[in-house]
N, C-alpha and C positions, 0 to 999 in steps of 0.2 A: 333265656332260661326262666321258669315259672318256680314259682315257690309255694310252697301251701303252710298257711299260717290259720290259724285258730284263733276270730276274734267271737268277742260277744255284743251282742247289740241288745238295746232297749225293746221294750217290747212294743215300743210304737213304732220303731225302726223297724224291726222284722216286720208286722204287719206292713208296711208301705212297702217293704219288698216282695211279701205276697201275693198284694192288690196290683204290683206292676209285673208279676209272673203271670196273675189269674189275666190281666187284659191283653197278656199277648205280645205286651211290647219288648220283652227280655223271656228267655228262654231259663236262666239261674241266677242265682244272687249273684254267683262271680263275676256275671257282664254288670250286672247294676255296681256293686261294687267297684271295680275296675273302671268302670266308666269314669264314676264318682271321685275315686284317686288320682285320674289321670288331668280332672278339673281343678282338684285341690291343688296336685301340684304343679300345673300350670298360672294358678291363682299364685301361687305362693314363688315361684322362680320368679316370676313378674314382679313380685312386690319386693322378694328380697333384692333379686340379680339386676334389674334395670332400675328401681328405686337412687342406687348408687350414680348409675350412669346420668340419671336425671337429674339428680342434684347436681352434680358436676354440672353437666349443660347450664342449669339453671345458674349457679354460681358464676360462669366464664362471661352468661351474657350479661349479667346484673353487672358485674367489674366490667363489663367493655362500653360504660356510664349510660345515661339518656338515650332513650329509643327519638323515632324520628319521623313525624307523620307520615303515611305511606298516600301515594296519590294512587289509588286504584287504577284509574284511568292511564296513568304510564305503565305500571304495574302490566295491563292487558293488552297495551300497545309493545310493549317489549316480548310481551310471550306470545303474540300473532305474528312478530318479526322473525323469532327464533323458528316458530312453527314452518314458517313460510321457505326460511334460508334450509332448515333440515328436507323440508318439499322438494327443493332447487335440486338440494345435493344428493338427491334418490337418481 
C-alpha cells in the first residue's frame, strides 16, 4: 500500500531533483525520493539490526582466547580435498 505524505526540501534539494528529472534518468521526484528511502533504510537496518548480531560474534570469538596462525597452504589443501570428494560424490 502507498502513502502520500507532504515533505519539504531545501532548495538545493529540489534543484538536484530537477537536474535528475531534466536528464532523463527519473521520470518524478517519487522514484528519486523512494529510491533515496529505500537506501537510507537499508543503511540504517544494517547499522542498527546486524550491528547487534556483530558484536555478539565479535564478543564469543574474543572470550574463545588467542587466535592461531593459519598455514594457508593447508588451508588450500583441505579445500581442494573437499572440492574433489564433493566431485567423487556427483
Amino acid at each position: 500500500m502507498n502513502e502520500k505524505l507532504n515533505i519539504e526540501l531545501t532548495s538545493r534539494q529540489a534543484e538536484s531533483l530537477c537536474r535528475l528529472i531534466a536528464s532523463g534518468e527519473y521520470e518524478k521526484p517519487d522514484e528519486i525520493l523512494a529510491e533515496a528511502l529505500d537506501e537510507w533504510l537499508l543503511w540504517h537496518s544494517a547499522e542498527f539490526g546486524d550491528a547487534a548480531v556483530l558484536k555478539k560474534l565479535w564478543d564469543q570469538e574474543i572470550a574463545s582466547g588467542p587466535g592461531e596462525p593459519l598455514d594457508v597452504g593447508k588451508l588450500r589443501e583441505e579445500a581442494r580435498n573437499r572440492l574433489e570428494a564433493a566431485n567423487r560424490g556427483r
